[in-house]
N, CA, C, O and CB atoms as a CASP TS submission, in Angstrom:
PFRMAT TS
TARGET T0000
AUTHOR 0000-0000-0000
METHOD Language model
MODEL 1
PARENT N/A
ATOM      1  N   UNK     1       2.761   6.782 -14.032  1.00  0.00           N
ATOM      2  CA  UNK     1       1.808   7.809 -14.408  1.00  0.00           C
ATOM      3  C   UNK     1       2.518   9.125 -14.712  1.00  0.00           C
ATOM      4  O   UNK     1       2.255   9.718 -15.758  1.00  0.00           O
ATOM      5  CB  UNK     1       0.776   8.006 -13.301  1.00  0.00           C
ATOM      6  N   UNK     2       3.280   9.537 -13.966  1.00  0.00           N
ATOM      7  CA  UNK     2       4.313  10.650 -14.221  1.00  0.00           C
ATOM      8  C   UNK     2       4.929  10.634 -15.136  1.00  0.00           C
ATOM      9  O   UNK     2       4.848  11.678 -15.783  1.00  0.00           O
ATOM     10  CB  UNK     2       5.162  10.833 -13.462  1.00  0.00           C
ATOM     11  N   UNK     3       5.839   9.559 -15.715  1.00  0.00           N
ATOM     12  CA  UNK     3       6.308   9.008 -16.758  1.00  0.00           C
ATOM     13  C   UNK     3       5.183   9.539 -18.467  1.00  0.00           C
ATOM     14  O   UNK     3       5.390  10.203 -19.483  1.00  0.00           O
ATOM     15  CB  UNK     3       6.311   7.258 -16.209  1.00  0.00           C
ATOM     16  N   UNK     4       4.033   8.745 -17.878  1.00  0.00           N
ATOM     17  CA  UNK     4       3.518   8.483 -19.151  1.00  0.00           C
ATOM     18  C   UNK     4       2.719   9.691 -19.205  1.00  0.00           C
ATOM     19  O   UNK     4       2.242   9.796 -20.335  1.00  0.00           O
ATOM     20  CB  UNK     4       2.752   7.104 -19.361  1.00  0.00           C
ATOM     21  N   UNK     5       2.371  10.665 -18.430  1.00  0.00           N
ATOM     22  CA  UNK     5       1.882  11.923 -18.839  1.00  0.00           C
ATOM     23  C   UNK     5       3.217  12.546 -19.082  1.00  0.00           C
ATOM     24  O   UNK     5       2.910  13.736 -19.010  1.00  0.00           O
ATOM     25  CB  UNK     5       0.912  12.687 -17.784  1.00  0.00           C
ATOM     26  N   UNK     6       4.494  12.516 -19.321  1.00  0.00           N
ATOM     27  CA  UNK     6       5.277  13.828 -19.370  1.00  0.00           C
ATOM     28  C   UNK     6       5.542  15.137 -18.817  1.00  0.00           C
ATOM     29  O   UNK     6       5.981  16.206 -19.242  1.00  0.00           O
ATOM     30  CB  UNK     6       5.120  14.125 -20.091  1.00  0.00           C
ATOM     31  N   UNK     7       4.962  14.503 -17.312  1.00  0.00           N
ATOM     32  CA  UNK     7       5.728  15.225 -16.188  1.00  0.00           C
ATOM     33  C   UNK     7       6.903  15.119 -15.254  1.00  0.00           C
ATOM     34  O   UNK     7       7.433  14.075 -14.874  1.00  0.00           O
ATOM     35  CB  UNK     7       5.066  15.340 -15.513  1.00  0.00           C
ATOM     36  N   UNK     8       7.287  16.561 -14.887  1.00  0.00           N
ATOM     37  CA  UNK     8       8.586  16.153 -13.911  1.00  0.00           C
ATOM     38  C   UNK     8       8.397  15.171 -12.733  1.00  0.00           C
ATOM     39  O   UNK     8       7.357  14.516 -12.672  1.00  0.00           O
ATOM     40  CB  UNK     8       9.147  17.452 -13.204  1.00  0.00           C
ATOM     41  N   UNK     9       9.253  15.056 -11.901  1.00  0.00           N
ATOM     42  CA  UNK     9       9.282  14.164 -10.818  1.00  0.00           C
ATOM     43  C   UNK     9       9.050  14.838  -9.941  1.00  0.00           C
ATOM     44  O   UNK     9       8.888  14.221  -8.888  1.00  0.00           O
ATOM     45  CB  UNK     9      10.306  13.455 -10.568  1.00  0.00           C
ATOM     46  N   UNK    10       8.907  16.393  -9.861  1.00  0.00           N
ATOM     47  CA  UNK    10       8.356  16.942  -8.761  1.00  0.00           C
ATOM     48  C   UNK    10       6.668  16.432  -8.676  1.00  0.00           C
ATOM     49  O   UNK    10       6.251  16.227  -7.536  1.00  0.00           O
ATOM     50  CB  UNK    10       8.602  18.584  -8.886  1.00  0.00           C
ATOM     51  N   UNK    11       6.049  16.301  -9.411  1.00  0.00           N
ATOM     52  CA  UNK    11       4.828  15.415  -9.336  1.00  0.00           C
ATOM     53  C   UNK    11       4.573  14.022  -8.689  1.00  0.00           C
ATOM     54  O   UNK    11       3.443  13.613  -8.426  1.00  0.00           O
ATOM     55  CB  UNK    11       4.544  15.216 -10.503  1.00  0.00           C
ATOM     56  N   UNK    12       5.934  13.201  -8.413  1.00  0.00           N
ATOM     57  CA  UNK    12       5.817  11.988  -7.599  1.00  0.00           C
ATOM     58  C   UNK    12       4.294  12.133  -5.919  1.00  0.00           C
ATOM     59  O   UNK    12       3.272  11.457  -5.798  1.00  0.00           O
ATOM     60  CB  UNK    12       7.832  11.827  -6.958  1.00  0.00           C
ATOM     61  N   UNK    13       4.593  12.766  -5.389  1.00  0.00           N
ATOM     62  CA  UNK    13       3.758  12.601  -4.507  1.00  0.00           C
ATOM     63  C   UNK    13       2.131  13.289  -4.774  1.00  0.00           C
ATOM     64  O   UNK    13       1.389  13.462  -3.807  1.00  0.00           O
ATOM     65  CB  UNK    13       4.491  13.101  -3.369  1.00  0.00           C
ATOM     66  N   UNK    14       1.696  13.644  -6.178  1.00  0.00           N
ATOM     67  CA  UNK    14       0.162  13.405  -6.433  1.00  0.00           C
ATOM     68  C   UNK    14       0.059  12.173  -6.829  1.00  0.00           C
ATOM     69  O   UNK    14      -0.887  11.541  -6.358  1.00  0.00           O
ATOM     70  CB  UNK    14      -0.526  14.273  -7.452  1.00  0.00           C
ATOM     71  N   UNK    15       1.069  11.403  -7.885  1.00  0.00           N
ATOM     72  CA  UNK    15       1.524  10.170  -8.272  1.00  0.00           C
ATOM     73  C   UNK    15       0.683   9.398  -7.356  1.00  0.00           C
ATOM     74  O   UNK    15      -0.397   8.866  -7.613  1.00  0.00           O
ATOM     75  CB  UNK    15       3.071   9.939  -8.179  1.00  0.00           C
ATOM     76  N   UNK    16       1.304   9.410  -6.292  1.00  0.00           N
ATOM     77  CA  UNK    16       1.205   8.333  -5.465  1.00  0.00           C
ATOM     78  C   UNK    16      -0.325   8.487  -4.628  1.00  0.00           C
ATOM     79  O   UNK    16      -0.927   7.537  -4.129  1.00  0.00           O
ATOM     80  CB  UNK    16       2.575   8.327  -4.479  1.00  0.00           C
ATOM     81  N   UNK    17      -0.887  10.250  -4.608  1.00  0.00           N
ATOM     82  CA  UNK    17      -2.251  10.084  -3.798  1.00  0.00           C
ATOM     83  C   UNK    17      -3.208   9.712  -5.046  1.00  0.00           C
ATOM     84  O   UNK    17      -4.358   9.276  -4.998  1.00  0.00           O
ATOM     85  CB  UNK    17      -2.805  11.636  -2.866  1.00  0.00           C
ATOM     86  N   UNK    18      -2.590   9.941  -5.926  1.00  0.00           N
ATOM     87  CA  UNK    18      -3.665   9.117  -6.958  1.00  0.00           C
ATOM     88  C   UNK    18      -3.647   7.810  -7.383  1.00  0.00           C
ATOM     89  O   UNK    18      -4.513   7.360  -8.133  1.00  0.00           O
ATOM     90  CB  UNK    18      -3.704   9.634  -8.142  1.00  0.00           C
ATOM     91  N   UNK    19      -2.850   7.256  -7.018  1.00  0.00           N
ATOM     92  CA  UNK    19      -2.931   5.899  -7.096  1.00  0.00           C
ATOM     93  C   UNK    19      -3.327   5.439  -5.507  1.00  0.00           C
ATOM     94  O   UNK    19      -3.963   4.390  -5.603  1.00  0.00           O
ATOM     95  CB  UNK    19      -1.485   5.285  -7.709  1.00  0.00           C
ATOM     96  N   UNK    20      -3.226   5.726  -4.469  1.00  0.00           N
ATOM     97  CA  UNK    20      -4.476   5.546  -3.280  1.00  0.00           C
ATOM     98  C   UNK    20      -5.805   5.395  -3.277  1.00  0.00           C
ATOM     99  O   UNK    20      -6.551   4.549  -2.784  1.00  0.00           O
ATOM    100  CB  UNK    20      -4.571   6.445  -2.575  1.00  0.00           C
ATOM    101  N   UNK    21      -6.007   6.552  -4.039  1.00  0.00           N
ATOM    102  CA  UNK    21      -7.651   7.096  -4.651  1.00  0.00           C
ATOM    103  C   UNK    21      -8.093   6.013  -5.476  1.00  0.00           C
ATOM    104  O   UNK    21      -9.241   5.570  -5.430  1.00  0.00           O
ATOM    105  CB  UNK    21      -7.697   8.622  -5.731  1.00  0.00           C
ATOM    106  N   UNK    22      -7.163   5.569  -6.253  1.00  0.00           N
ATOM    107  CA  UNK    22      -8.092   4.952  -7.732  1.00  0.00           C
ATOM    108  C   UNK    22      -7.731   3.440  -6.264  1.00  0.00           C
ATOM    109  O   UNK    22      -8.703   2.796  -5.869  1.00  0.00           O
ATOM    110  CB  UNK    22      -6.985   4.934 -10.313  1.00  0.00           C
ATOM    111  N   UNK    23      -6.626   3.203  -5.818  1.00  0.00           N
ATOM    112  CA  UNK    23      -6.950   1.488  -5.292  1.00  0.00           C
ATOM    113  C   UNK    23      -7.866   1.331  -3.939  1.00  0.00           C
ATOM    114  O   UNK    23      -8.105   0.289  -3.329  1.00  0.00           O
ATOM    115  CB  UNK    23      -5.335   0.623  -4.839  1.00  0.00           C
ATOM    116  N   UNK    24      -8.297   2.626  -3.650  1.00  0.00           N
ATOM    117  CA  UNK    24      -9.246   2.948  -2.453  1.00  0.00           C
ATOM    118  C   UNK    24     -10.650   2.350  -3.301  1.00  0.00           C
ATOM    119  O   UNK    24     -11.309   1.328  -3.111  1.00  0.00           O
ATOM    120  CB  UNK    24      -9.285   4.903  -1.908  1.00  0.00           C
ATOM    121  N   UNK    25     -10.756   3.172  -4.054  1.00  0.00           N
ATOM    122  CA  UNK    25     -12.102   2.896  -4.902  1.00  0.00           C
ATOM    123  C   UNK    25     -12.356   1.592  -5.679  1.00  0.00           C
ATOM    124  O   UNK    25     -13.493   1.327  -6.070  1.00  0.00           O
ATOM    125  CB  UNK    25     -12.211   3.928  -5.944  1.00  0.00           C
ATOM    126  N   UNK    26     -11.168   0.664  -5.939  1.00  0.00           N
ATOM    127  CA  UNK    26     -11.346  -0.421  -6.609  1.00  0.00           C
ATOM    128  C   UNK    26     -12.046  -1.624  -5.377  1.00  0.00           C
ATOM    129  O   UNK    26     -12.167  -1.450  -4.164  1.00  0.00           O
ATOM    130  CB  UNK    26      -9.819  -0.787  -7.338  1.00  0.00           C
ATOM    131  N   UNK    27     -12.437  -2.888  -6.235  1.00  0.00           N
ATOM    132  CA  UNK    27     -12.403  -3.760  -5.717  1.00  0.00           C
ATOM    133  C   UNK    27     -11.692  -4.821  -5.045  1.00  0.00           C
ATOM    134  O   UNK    27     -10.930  -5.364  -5.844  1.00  0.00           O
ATOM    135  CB  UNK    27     -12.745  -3.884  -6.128  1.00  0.00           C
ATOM    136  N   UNK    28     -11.637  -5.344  -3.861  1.00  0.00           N
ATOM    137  CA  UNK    28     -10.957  -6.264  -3.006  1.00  0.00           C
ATOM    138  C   UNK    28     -11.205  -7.719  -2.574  1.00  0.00           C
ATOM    139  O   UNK    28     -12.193  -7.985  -1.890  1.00  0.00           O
ATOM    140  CB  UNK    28     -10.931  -5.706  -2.044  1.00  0.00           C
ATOM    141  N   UNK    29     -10.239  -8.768  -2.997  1.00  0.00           N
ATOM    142  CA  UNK    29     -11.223 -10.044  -2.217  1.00  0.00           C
ATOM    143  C   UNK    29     -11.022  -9.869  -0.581  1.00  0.00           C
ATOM    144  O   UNK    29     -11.823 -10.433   0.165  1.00  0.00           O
ATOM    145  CB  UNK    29     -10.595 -11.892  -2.708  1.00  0.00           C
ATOM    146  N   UNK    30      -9.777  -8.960   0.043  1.00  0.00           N
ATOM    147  CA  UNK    30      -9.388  -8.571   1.679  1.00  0.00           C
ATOM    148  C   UNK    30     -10.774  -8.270   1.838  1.00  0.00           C
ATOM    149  O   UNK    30     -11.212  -9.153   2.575  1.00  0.00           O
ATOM    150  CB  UNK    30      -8.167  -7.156   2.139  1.00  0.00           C
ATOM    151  N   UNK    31     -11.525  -7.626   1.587  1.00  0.00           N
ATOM    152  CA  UNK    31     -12.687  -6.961   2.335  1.00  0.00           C
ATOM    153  C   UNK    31     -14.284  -7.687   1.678  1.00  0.00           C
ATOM    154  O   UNK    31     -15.328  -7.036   1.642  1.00  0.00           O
ATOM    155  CB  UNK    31     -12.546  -5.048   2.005  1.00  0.00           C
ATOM    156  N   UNK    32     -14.150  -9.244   1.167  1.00  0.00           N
ATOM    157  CA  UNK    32     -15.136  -9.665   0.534  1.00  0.00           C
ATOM    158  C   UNK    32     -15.750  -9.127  -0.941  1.00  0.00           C
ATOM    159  O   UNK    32     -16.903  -8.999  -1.353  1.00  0.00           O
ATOM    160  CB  UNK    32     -15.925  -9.573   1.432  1.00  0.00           C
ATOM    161  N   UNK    33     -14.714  -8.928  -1.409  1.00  0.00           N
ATOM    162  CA  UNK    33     -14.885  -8.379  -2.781  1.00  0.00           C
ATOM    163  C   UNK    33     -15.851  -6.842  -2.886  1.00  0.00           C
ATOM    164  O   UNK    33     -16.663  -6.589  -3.776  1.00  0.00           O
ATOM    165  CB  UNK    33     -15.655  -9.659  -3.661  1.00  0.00           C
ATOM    166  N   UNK    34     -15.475  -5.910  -1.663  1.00  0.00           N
ATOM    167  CA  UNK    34     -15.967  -4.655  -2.149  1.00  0.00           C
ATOM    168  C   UNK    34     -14.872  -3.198  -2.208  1.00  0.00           C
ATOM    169  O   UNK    34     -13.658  -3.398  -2.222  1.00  0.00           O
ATOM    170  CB  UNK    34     -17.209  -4.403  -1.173  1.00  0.00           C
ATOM    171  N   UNK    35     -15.160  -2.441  -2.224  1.00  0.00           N
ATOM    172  CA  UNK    35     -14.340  -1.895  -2.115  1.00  0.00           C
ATOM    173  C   UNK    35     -13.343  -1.204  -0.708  1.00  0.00           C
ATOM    174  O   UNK    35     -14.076  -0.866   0.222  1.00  0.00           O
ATOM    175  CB  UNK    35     -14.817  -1.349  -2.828  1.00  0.00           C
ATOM    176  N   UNK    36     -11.917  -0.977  -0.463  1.00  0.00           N
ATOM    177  CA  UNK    36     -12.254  -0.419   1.105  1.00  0.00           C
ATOM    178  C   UNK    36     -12.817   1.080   1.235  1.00  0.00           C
ATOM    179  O   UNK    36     -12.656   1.693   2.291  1.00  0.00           O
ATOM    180  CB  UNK    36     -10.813  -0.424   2.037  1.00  0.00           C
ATOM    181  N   UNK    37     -13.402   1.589   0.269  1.00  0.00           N
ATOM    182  CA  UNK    37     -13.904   3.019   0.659  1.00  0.00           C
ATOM    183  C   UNK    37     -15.076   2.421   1.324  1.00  0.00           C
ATOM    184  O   UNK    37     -15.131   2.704   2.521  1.00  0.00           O
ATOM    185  CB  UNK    37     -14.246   4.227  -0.631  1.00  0.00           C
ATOM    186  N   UNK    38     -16.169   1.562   0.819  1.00  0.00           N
ATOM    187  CA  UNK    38     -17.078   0.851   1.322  1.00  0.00           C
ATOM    188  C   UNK    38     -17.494  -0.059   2.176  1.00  0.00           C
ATOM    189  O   UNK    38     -18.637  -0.351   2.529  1.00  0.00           O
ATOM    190  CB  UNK    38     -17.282   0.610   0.838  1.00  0.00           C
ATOM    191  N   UNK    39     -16.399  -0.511   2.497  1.00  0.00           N
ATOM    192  CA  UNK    39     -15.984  -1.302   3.781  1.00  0.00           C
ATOM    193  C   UNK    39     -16.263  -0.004   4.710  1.00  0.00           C
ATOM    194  O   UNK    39     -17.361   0.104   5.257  1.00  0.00           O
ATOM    195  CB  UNK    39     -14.197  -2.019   3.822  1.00  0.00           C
ATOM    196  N   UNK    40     -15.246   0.991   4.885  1.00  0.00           N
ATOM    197  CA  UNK    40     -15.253   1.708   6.011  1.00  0.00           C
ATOM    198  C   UNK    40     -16.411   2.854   6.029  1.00  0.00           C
ATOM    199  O   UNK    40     -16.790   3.219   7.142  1.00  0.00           O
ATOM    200  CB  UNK    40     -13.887   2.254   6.161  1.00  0.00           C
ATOM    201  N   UNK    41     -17.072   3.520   4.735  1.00  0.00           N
ATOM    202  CA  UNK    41     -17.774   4.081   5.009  1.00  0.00           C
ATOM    203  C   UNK    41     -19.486   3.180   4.842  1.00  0.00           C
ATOM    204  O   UNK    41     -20.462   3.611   5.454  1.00  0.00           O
ATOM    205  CB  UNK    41     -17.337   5.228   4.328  1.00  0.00           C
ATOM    206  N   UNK    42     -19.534   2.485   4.335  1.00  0.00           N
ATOM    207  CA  UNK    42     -21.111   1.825   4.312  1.00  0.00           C
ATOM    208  C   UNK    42     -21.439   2.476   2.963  1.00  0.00           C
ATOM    209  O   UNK    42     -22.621   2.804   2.855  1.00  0.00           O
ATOM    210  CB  UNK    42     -22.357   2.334   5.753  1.00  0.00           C
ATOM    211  N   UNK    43     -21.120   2.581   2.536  1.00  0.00           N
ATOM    212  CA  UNK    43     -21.658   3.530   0.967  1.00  0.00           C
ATOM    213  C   UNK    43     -20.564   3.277  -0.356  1.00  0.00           C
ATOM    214  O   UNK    43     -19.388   3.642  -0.344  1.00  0.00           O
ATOM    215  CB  UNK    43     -21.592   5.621   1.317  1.00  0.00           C
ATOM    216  N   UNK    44     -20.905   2.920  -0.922  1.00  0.00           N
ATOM    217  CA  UNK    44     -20.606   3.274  -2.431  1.00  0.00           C
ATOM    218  C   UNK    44     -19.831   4.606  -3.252  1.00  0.00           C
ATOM    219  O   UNK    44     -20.507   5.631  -3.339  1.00  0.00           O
ATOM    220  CB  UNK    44     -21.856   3.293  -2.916  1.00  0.00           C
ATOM    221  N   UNK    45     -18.714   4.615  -3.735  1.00  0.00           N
ATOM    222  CA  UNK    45     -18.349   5.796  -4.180  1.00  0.00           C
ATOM    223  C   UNK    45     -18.457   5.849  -5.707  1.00  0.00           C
ATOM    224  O   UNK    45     -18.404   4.775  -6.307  1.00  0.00           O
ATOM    225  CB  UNK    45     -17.047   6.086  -3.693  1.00  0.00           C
ATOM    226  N   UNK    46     -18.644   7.308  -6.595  1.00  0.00           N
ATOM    227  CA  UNK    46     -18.875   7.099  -7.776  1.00  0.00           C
ATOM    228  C   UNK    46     -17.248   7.261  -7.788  1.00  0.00           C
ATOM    229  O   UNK    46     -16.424   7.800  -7.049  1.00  0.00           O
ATOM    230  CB  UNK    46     -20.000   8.014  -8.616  1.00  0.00           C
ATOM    231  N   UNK    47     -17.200   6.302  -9.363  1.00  0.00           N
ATOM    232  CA  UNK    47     -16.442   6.429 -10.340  1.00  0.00           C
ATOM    233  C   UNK    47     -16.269   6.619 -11.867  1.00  0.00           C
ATOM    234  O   UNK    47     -15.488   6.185 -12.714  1.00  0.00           O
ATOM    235  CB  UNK    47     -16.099   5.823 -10.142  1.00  0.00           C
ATOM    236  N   UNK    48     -17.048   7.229 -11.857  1.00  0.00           N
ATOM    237  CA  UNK    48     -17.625   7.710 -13.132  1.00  0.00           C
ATOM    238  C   UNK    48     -16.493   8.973 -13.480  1.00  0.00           C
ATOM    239  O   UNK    48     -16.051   8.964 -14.629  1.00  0.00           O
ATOM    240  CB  UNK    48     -19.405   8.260 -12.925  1.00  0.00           C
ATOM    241  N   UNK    49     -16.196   9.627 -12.919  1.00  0.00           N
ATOM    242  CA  UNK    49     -14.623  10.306 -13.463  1.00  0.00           C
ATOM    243  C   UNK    49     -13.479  10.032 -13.647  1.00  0.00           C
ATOM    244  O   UNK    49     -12.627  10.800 -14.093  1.00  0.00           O
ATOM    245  CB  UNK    49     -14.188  11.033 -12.970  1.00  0.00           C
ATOM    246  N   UNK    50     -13.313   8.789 -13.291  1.00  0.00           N
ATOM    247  CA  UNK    50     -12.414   8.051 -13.558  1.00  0.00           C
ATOM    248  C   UNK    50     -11.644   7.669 -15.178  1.00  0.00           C
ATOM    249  O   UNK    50     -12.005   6.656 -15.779  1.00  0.00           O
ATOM    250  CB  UNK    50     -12.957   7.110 -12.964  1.00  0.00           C
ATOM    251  N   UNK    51     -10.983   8.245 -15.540  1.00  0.00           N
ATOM    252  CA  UNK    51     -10.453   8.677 -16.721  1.00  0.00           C
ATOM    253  C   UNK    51      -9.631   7.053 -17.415  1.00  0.00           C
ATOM    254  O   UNK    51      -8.995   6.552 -16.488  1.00  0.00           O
ATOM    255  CB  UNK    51      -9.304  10.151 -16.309  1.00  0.00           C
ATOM    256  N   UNK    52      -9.551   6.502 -18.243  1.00  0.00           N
ATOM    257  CA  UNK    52      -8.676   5.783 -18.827  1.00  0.00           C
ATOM    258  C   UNK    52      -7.648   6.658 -19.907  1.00  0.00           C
ATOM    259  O   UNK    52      -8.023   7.340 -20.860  1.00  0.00           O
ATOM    260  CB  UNK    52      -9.484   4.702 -19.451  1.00  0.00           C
ATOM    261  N   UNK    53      -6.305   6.427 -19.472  1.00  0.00           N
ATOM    262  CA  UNK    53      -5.501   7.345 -20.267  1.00  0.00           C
ATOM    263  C   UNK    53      -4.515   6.347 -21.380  1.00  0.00           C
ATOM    264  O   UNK    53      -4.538   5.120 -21.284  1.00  0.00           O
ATOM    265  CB  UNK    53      -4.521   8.341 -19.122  1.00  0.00           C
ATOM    266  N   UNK    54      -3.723   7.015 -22.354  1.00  0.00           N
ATOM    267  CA  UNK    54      -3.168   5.593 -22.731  1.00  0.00           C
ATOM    268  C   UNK    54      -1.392   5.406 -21.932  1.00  0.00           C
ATOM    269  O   UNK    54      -0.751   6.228 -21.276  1.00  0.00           O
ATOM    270  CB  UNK    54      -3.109   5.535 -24.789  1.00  0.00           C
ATOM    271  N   UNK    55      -1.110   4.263 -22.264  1.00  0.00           N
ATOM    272  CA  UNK    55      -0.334   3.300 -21.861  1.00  0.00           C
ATOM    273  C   UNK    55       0.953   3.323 -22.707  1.00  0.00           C
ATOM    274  O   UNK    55       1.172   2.828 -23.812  1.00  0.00           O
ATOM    275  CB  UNK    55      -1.059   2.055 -21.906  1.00  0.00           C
ATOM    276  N   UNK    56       1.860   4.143 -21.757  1.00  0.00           N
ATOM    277  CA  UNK    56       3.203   3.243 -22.532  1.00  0.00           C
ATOM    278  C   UNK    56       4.279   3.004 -22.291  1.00  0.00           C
ATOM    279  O   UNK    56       4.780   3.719 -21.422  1.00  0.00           O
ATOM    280  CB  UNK    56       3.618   3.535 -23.479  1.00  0.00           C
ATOM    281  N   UNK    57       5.051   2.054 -22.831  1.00  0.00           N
ATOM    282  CA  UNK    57       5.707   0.731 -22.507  1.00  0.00           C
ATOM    283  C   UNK    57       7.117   1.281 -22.153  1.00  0.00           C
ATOM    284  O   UNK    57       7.536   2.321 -22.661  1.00  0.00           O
ATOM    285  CB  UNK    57       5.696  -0.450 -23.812  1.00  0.00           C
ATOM    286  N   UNK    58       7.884   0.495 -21.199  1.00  0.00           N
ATOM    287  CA  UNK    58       8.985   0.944 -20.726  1.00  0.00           C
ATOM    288  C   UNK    58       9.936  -0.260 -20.641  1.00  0.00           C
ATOM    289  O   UNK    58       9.473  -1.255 -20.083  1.00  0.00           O
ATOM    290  CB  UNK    58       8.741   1.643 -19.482  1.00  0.00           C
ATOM    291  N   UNK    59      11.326  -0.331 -21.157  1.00  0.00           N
ATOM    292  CA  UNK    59      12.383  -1.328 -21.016  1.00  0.00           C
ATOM    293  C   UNK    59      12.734  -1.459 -20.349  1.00  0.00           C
ATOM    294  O   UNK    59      12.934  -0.408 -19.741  1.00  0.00           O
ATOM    295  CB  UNK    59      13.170  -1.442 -21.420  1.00  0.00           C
ATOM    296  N   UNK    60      13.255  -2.785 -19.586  1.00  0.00           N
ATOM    297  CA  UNK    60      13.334  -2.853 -18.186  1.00  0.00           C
ATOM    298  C   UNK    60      15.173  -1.973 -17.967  1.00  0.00           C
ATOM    299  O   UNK    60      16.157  -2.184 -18.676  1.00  0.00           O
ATOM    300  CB  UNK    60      13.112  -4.857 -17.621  1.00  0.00           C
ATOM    301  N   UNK    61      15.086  -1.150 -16.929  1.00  0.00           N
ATOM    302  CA  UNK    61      16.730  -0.602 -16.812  1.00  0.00           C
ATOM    303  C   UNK    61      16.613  -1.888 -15.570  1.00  0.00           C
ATOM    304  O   UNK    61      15.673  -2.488 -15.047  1.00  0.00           O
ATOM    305  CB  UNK    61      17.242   1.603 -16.221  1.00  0.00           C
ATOM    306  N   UNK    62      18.424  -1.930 -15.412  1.00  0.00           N
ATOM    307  CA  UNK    62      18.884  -2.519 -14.422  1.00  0.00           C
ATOM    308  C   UNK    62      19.399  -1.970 -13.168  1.00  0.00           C
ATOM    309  O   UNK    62      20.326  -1.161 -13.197  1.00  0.00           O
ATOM    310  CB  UNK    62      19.612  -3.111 -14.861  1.00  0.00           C
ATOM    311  N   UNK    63      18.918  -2.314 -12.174  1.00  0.00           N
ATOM    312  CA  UNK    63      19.263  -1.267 -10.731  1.00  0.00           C
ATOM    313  C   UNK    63      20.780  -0.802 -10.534  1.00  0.00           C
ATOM    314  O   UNK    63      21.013   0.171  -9.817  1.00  0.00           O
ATOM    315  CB  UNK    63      18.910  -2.159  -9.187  1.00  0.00           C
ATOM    316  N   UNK    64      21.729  -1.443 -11.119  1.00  0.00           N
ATOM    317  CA  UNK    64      23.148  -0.621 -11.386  1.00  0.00           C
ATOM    318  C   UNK    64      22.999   0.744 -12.222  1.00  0.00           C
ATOM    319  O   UNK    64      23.796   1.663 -12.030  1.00  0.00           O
ATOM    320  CB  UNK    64      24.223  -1.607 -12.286  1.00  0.00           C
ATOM    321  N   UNK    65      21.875   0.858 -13.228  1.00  0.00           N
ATOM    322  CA  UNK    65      21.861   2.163 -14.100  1.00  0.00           C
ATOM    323  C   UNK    65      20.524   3.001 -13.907  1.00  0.00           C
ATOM    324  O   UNK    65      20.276   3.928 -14.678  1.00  0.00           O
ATOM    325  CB  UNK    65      22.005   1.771 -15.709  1.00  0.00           C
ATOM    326  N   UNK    66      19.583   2.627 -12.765  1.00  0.00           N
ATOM    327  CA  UNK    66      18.411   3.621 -12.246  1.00  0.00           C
ATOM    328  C   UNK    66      19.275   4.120 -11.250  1.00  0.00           C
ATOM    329  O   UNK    66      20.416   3.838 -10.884  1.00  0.00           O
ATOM    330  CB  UNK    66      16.853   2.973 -11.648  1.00  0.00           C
ATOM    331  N   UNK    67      18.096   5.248 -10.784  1.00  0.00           N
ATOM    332  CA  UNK    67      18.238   5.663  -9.528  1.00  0.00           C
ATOM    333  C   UNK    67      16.811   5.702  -8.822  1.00  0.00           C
ATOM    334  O   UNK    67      15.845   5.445  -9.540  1.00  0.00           O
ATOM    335  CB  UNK    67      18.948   6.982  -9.544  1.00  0.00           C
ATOM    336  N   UNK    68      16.564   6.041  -7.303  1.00  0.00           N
ATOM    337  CA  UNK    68      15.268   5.644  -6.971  1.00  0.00           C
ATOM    338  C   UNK    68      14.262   6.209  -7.433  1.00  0.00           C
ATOM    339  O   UNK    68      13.226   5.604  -7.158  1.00  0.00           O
ATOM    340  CB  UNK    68      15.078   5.655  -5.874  1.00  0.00           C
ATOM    341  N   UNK    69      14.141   7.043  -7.972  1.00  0.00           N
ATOM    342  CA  UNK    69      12.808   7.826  -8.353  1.00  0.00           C
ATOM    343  C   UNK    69      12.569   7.250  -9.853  1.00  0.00           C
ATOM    344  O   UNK    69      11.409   6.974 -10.159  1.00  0.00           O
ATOM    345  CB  UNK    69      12.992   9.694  -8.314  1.00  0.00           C
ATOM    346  N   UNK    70      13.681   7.040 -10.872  1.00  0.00           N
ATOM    347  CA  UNK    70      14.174   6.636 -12.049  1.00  0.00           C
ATOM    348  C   UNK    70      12.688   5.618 -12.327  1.00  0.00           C
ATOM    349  O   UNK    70      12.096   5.137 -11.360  1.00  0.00           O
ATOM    350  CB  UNK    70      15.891   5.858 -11.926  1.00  0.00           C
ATOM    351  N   UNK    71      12.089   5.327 -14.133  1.00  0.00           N
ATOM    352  CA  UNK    71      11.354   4.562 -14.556  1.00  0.00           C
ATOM    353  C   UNK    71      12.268   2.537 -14.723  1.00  0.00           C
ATOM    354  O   UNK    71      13.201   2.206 -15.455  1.00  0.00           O
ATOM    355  CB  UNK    71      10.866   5.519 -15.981  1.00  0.00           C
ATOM    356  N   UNK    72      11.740   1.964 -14.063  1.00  0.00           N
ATOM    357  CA  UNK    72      12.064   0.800 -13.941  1.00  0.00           C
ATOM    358  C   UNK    72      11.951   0.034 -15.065  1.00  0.00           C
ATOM    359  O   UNK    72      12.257  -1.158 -15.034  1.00  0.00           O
ATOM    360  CB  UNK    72      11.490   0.349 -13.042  1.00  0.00           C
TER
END
């Protein structure tokens, strides 16, 4: 996501609470196919702001020429 918006890597850790958020809110077969926001709270969350952005493609590097933060 950092990558494909054209931000620095100081952005890694919204990176990552936003990808919590969006797999919090998705669906699960672990919890009988609902979501775990709904599992734990009894309620339903909207996702209706939920943005589709576009997509793009990355060559695989080899772990001799990344480093850890580096696009895979």
């Amino acid at each position: 996501m950092i990558h494909g918006a054209g931000l620095s890597d100081v952005y890694w850790a919204e990176a990552v609470l936003t990808t919590v958020i969006i797999r919090n809110r998705s669906p699960t077969t672990a919890v009988q196919h609902m979501t775990p926001h709904e599992c734990f709270y009894g309620k339903k969350r909207n996702v209706y702001n939920f943005k589709v952005f576009e997509c793009t493609a990355y060559m695989h590097v080899s772990k001799e020429q990344r480093r850890k933060w580096d696009v895979k």
